[in-house]
N, C-alpha and C positions, 0 to 999 in steps of 0.2 A: 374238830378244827374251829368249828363256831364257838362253843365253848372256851375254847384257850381265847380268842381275839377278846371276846366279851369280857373276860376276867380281866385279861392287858389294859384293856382299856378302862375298865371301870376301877381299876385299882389306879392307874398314873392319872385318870379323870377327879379320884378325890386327893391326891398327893397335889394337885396342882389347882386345885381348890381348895384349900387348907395349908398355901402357901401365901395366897393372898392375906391371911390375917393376920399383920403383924412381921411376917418374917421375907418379904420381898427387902431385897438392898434398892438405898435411892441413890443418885445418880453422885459420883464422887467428883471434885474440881475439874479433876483431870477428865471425866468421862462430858460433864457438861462444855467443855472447851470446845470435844469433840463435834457436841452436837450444833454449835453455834456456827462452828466450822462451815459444816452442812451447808446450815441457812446462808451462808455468805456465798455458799458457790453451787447452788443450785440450777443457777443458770449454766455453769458450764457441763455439767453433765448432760440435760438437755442437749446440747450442743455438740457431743460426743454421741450421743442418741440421733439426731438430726443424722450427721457426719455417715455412722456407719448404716442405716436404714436406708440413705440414697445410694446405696453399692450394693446392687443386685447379686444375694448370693443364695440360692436354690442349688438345694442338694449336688443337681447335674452341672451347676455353672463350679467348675473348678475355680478357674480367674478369681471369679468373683468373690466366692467363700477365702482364697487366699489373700484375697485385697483386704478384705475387713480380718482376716486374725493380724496381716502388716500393719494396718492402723493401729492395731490394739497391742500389738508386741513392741512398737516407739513406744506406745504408753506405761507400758510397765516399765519396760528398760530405765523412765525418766523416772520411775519409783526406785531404780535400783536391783529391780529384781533382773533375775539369768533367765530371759526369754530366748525360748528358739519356736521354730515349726518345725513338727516332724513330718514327713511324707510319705503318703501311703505307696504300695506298690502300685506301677502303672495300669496292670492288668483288674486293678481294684474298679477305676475309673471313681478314685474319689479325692478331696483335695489333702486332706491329712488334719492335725490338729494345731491348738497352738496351746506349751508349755511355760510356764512363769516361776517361778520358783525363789523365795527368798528362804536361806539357810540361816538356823539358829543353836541356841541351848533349852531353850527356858518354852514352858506352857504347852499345852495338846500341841498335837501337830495337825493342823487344819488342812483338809482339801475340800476346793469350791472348784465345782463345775457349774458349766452353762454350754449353752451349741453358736455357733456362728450362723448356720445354715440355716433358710427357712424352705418352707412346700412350694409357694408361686414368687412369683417376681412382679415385679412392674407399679407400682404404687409407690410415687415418693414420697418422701417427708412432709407431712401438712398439719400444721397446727389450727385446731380452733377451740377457742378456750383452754380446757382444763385438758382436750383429748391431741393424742399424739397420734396420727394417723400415719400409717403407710407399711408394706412390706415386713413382713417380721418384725413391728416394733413391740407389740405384746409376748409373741413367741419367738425370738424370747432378748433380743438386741436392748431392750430396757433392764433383764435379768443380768447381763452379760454389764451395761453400764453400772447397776448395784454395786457388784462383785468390784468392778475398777475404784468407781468410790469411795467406797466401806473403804479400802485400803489404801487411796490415797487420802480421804483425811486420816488416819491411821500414821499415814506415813509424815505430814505437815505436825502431828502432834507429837512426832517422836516415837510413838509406841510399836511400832515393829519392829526398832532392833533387839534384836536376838529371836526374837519371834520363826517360827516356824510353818511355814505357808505355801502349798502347790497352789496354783489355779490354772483349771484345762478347760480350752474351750473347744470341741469336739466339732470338726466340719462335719458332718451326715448324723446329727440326730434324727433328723426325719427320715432316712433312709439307710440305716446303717451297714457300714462295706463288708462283705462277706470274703474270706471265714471273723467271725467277730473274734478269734482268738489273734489274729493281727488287728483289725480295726480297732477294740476296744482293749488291747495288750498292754499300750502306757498307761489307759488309765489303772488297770487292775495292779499293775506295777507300783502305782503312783497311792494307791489307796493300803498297799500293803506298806505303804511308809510313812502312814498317815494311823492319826486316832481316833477320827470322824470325819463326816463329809456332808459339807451342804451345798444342795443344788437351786438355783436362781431361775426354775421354771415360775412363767405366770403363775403369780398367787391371789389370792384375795386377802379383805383388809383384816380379816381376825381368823385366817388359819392356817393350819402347814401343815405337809403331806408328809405323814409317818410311814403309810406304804402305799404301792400301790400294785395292781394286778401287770400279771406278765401277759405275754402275746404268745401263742403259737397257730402254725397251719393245721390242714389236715384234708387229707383228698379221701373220697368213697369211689371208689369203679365197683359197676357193678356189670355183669355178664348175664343172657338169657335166651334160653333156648330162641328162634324166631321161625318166624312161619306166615300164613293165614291169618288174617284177625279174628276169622269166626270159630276158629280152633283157640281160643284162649280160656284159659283156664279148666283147661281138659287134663287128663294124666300126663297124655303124652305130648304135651306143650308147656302148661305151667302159667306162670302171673305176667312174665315180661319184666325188664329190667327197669322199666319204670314202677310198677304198682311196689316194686322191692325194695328201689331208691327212696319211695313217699312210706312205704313200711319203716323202715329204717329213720327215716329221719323226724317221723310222727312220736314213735318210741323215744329217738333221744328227747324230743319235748316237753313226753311226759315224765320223762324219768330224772331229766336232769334239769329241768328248766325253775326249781324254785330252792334251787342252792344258790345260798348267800355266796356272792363275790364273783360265783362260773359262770359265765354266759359263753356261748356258742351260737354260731351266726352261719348259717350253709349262704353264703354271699353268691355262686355261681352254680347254675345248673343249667344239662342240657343232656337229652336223649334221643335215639331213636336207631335206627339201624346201623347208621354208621356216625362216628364223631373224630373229630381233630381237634386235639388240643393242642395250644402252641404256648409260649409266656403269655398268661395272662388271660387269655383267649382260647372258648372253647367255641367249636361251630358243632351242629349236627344234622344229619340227612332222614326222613324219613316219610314212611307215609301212613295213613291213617287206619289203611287196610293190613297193615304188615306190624305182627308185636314186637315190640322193639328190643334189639340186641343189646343194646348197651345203656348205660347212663354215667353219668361223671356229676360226681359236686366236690366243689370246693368250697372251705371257708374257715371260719377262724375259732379260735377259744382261748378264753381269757380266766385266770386265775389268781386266789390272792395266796399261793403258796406250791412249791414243789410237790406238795403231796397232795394238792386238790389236783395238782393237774394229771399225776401217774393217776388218782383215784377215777378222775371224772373218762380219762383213755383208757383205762380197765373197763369200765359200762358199758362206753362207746363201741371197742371189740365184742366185747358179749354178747350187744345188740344186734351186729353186723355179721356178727357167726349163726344167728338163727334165720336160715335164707328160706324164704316161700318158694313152693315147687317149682321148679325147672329155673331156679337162677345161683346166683354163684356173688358174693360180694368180698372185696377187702379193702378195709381203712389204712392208711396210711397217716405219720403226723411229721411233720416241722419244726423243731426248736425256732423258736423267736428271742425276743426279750424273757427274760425269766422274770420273776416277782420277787417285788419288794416286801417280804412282810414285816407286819406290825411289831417289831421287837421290843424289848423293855428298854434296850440301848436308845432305841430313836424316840419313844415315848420320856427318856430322862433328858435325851436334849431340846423334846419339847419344850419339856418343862422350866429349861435356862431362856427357851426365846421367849416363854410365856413372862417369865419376871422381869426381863428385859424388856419385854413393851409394857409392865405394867409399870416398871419404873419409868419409863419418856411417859407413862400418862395416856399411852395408845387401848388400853386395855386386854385382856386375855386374849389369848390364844388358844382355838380349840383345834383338835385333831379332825383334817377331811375325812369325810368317810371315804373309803379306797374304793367302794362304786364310781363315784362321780371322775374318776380320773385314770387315763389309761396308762401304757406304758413308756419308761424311760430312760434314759443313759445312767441316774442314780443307781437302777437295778441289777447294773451289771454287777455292782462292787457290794452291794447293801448284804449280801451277804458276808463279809469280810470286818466289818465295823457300824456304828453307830450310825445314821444319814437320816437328815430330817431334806425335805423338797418341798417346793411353793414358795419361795423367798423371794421373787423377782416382783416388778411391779405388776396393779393389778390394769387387766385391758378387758378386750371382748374382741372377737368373731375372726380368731385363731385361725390360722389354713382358710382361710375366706377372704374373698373382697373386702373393703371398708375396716380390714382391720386397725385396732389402734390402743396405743398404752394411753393409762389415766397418770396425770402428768401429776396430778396432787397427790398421787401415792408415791412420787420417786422418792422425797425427799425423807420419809417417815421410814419406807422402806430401806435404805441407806443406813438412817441411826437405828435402824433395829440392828439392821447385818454389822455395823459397825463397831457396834456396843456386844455384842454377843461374838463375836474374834477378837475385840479386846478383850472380855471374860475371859474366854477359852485359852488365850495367850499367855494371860499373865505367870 
């Protein structure tokens, strides 16, 4: 698996360095209109960003999440495009999404996602200098203002009739509604009527995310004879389910912990004679004299492909089936988000954002490494077509206090996304 990424990438790495010489296109009449556009109305995008940042919408605030896709469905509408909200079931407890759709003949058929919803609430809109503070404005309400953008100057320049164009903005990216075959069903619907897809998570100024690792759970119980403390590790008593638990999860670290892309996290642990776990929360009872019966961990693992992850849960059982005398262990896993991998598909549409910005003059674009960035709504479908991620504006301290977008990348980021849907349109 190492091997194939390495090849992917070192191969689309000199194809888009051997594009810069000479055979990058510059910007045509028509495309420089576009970008003047921009600089004329920069300010109102801003002000669209302002607008939806002061509307509190975390995951759990339903209202709130369908207050800002209502703002943003008038705004398509006023492009022309067949806006609706769809709604999730109520039993979801999630707010639903919102659908924009402009029908055509001519050029790919583009789908752009972004999320409405952010993790906390309560920070409104504060500008100082260049920074945009407040509530989701990095993750990702400045990704979601691109996306509007990009396609209404698009739309003031004429170029999207006949154009072909979804864009979905997902309520519960950060917490997505289970079973994810309703929560995430229009978009894979919406992706299979499409010929690639870019998504408008926070990016940075020279690069874009070709894949990235998926998410999954996994619970260990473990069982153990119990007794006396001073009978431990005798025949007829054994290690305790604790020495079994730190067994077991010592081995997964030696075993798996220096693969590229896997990491696994035991986030929650807790042993001793007795334990209650509930959502989220595990408690346990015990005392120092008595070898403990039980133990419970929880926690997570991260992959940069379907077959790291059956590979890396094949170990993980293997490990867990060699149990120390007198205990008893079984792992169990959780589908999460799946992984995006690095495709040749997503490394060619690199390579159109990369000449894209080298004609505005913004320079190259290199591919994130898929370490630095965890999982996302792109990965539901990146299996199906082409999808390049990281296209939104750049900010800092995401899911945090003090977060905020950098207000001097809105506008570059814009005539990139704008310029590169007009490419893929024509």
């Amino acid at each position: 698996m190492k091997k194939t990424i390495s090849k992917i990438i070192a191969a689309f790495s000199f194809v888009i360095l051997f594009s810069t010489f000479g055979y990058a296109q510059k910007l045509s009449g028509e495309e420089q209109k576009i970008v003047n556009y921009i600089d004329a109305h920069t300010d109102e995008a801003v002000a669209l960003l302002e607008k939806t940042v002061n509307i509190e919408s975390p995951t759990e605030n339903l209202a709130g999440v369908k207050q800002v896709g209502t703002v943003l469905k008038q705004e398509f509408e006023s492009l022309g495009f067949n806006a609706k909200w769809i709604e999730m079931p109520a039993e979801m407890k999630r707010a639903g999404h919102l659908v924009a759709e402009k029908t055509g003949t001519k050029g790919k058929r583009v789908l752009l996602i972004g999320h409405i919803d952010t993790v906390l609430s309560g920070e409104k809109f504060r500008r100082d200098g260049s920074k945009a503070y407040g509530t989701g404005s990095a993750d990702m309400k400045a990704g979601n203002v691109v996306i509007f953008f990009a396609l209404k100057t698009l739309q003031a320049a004429g170029a999207l009739k006949d154009a072909r164009v979804i864009v979905m903005y997902t309520g519960d990216e950060e917490n997505s509604g289970k079973p994810t075959e309703i929560s995430r069903g229009d978009m894979i619907a919406a992706a299979k009527r499409s010929d690639l897809a870019l998504s408008f998570e926070n990016g940075g100024s020279n690069i874009a995310t070709v894949a990235r690792r998926g998410s999954s759970g996994w619970t260990l119980e473990v069982t153990a004879k119990t007794g006396h403390s001073a009978q431990i590790f005798k025949e007829s008593m054994g290690s305790g389910a604790i020495f079994e638990a730190a067994r077991i999860l010592n081995q997964f670290y030696e075993t798996l912990r220096n693969e590229k892309y896997l990491t696994f996290n035991p986030a929650v642990i807790a042993g001793g004679t007795e334990i209650e776990a509930k959502e989220g929360i595990i408690t346990a009872k015990g005392k120092s004299n008595v070898v403990p019966a039980t133990a419970t961990v929880r926690g997570d693992l991260r992959f940069i492909s379907e077959a790291q992850k059956e590979a890396a849960r094949a170990k993980m059982r293997e490990i867990v089936a060699k149990s120390l005398p007198g205990t008893s262990a079984q792992i169990t896993f959780s589908d999460g988000i799946p992984a995006m991998p690095p495709t040749e598909g997503n490394f060619a549409l690199l390579k159109q954002l990369d000449t894209v910005s080298q004609d505005l003059g913004f320079g190259k674009i290199e591919a994130l490494d898929p370490g630095e960035r965890g999982a996302g709504d792109i990965s539901y479908i990146a299996n199906l077509l082409p999808s390049l991620d990281g296209l939104g504006a750049t900010g800092g301290k995401a899911h945090a206090r003090g977060e905020y977008a950098d207000l001097e990348t809105l506008p570059r980021q814009i005539k990139r996304a704008a310029i590169l849907i007009y490419r893929l349109t024509r």
